[in-house]
N, CA and C atoms as a LAMMPS dump frame, in Angstrom:
ITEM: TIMESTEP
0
ITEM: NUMBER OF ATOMS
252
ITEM: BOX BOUNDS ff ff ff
-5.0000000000000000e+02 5.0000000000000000e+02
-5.0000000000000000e+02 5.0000000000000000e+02
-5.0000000000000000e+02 5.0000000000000000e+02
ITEM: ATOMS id mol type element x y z
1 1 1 N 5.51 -151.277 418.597
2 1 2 C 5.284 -152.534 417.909
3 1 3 C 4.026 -152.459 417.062
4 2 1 N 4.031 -153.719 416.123
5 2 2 C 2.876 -153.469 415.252
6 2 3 C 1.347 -153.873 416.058
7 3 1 N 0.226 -154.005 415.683
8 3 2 C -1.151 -154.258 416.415
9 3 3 C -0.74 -155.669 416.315
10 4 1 N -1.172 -156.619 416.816
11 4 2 C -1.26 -158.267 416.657
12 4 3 C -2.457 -158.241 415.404
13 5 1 N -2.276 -159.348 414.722
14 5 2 C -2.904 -159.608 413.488
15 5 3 C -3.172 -158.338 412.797
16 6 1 N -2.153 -157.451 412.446
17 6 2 C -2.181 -156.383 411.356
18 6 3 C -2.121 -157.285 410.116
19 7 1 N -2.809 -156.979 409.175
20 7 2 C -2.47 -157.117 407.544
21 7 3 C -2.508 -155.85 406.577
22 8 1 N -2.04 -156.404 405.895
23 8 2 C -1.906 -155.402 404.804
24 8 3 C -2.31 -155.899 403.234
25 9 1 N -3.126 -154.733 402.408
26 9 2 C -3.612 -155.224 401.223
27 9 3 C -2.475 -155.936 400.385
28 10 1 N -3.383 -157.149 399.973
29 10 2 C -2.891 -158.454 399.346
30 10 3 C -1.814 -157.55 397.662
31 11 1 N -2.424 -156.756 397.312
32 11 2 C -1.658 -156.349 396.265
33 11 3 C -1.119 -154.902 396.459
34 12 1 N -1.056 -154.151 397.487
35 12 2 C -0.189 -153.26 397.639
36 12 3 C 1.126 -152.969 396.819
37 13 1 N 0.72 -151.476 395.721
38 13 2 C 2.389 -151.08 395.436
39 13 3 C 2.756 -150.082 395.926
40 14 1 N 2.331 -149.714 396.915
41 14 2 C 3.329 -148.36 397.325
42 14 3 C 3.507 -148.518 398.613
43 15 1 N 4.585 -148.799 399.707
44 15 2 C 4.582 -148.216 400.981
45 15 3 C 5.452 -147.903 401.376
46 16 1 N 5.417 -146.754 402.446
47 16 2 C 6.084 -145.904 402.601
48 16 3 C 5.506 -145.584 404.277
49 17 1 N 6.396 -145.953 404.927
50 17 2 C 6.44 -145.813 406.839
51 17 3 C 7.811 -145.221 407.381
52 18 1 N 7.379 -144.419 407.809
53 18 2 C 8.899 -143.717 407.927
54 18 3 C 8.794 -143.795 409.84
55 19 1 N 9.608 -144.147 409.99
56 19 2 C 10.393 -144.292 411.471
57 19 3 C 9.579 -145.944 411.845
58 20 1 N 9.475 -146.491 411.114
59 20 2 C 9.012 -147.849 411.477
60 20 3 C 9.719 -149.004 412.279
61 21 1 N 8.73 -148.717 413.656
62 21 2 C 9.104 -149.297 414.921
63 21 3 C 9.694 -150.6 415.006
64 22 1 N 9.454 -151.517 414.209
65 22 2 C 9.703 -152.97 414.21
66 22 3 C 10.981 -153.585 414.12
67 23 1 N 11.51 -154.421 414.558
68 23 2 C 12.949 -154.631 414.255
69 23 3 C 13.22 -155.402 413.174
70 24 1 N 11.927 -156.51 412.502
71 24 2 C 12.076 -157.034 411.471
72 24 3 C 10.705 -156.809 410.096
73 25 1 N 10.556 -157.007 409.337
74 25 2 C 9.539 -156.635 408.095
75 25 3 C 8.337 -157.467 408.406
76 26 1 N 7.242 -156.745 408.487
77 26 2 C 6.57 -157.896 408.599
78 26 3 C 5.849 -159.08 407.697
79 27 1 N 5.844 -160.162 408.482
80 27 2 C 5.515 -161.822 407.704
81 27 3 C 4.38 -161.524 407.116
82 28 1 N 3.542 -160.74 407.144
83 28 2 C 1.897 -160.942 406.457
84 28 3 C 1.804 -160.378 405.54
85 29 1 N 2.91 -159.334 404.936
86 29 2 C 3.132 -158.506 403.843
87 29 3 C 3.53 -159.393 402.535
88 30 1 N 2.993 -159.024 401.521
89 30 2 C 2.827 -159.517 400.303
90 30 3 C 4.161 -158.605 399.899
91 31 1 N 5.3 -159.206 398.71
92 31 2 C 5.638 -157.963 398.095
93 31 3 C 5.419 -158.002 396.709
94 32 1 N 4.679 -159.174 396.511
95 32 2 C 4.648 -159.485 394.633
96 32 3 C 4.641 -158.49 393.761
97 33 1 N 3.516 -157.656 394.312
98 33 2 C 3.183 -156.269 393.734
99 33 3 C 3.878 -154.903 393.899
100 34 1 N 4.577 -154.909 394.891
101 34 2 C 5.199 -153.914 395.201
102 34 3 C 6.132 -152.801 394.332
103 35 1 N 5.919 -151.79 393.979
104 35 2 C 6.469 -151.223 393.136
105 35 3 C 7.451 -150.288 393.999
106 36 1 N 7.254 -149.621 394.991
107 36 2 C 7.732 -148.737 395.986
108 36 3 C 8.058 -148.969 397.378
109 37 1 N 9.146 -149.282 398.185
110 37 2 C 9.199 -149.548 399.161
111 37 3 C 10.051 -148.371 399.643
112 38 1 N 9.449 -147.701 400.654
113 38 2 C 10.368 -146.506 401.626
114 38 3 C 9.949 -146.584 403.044
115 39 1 N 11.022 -146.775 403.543
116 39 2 C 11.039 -147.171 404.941
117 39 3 C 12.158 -146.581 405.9
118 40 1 N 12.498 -145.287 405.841
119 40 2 C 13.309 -144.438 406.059
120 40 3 C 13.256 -144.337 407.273
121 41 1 N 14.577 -143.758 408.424
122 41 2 C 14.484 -144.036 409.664
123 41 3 C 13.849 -144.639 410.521
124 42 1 N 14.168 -146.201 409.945
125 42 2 C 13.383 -147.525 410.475
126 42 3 C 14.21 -148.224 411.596
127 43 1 N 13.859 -148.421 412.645
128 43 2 C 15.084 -149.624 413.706
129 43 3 C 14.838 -150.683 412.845
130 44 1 N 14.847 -151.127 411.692
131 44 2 C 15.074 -152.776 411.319
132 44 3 C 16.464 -153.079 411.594
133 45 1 N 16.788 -154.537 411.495
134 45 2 C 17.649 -155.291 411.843
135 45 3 C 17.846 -155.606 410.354
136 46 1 N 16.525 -156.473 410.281
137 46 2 C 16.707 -157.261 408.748
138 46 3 C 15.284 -157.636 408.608
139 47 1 N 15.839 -157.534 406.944
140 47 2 C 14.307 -157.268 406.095
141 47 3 C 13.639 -158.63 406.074
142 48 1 N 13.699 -159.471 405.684
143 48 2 C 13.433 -161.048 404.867
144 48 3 C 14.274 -161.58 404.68
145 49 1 N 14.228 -163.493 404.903
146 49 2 C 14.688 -164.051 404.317
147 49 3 C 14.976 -164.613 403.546
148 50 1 N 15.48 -165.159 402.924
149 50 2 C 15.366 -165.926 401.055
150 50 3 C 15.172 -164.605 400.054
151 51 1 N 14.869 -165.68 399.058
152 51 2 C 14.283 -165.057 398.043
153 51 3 C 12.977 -164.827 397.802
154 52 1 N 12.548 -163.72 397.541
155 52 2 C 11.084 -162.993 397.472
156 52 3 C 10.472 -162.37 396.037
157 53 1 N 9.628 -162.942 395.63
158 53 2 C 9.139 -162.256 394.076
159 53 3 C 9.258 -160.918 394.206
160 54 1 N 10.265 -160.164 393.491
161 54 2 C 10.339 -158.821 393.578
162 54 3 C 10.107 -158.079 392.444
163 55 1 N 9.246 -158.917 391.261
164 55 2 C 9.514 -158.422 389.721
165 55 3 C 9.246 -156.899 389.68
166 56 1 N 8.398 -156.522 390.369
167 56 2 C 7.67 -155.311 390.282
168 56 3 C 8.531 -154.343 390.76
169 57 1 N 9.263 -154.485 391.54
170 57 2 C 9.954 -153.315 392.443
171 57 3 C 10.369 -152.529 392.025
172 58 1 N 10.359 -151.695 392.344
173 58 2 C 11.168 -150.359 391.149
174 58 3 C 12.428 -149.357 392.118
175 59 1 N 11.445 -149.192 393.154
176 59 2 C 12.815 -148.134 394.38
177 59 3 C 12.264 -148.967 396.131
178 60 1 N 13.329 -148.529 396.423
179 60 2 C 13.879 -149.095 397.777
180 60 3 C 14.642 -147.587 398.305
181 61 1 N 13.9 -147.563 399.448
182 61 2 C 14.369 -146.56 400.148
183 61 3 C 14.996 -146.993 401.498
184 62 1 N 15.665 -147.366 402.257
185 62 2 C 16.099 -147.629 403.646
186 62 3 C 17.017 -146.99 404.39
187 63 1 N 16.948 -145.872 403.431
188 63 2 C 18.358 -144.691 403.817
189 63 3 C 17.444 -144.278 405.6
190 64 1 N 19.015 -144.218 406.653
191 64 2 C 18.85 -143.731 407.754
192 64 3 C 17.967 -145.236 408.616
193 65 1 N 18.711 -146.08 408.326
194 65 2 C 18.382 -147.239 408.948
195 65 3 C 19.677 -148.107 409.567
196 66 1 N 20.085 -146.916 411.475
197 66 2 C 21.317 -147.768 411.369
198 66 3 C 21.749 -148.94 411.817
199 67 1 N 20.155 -149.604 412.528
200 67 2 C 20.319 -151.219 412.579
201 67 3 C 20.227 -152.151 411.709
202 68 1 N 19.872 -151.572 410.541
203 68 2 C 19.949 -152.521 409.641
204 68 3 C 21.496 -153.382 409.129
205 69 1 N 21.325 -154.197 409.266
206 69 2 C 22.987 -154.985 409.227
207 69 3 C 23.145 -155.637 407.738
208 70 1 N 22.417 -156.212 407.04
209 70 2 C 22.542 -156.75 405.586
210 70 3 C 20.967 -156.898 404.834
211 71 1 N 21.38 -156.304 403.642
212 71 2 C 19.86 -156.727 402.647
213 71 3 C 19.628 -158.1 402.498
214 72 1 N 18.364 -158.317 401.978
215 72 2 C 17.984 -159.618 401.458
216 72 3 C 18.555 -159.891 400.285
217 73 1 N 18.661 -161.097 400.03
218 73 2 C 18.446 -161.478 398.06
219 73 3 C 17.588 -160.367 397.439
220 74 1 N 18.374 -160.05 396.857
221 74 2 C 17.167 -158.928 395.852
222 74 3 C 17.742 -159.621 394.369
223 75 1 N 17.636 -160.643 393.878
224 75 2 C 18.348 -161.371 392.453
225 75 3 C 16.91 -161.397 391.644
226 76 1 N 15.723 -161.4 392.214
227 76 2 C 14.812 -161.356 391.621
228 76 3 C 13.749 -159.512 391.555
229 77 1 N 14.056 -158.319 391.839
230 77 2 C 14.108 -157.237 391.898
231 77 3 C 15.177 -157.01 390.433
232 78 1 N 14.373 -157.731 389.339
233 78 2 C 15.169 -157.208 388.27
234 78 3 C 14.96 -155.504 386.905
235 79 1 N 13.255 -155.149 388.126
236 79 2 C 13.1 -153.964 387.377
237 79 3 C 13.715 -152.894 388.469
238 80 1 N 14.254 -153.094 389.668
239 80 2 C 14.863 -152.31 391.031
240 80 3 C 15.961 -151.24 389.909
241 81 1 N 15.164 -150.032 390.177
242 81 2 C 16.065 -148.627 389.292
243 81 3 C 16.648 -148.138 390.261
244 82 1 N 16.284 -147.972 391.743
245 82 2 C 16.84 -147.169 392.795
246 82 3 C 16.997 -147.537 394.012
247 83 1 N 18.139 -147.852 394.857
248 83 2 C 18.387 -148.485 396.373
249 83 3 C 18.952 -147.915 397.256
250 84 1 N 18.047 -147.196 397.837
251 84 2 C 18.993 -145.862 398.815
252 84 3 C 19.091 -146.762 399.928
């Protein structure tokens, strides 16, 4: 599990956690900025709910994630080039 009161930088674009323990994304994470998300052999379930400012996003990695059951809204991820 994650530490209790982990945060993460307010404008973060790159992350990348590979085998990430958590079953859901965590709430304190910003993604406004996010340009890179890889999260490869992750136990998630599910990412977020709603809709999330995704302008920035560019790749999505979640390949080898086999609890993951359905993506979020990604309608606003309109620069998203790559969704493994």
């Amino acid at each position: 599990h994650l530490p209790e009161g982990m945060e993460f930088p307010r404008r973060l674009r790159f992350f990348h956690w590979e085998a990430f323990p958590g079953k859901v994304f965590p709430r304190t994470f910003n993604l406004e900025y996010l340009v890179e998300l890889n999260m490869q052999h992750n136990k998630l379930e599910k990412l977020w709910e709603g809709t999330l400012p995704l302008i920035n996003l560019k790749r999505m990695d979640l390949s080898k994630s086999p609890n993951l059951k359905e993506l979020p809204d990604l309608s606003n991820a309109t620069n998203l080039e790559s969704l493994i």
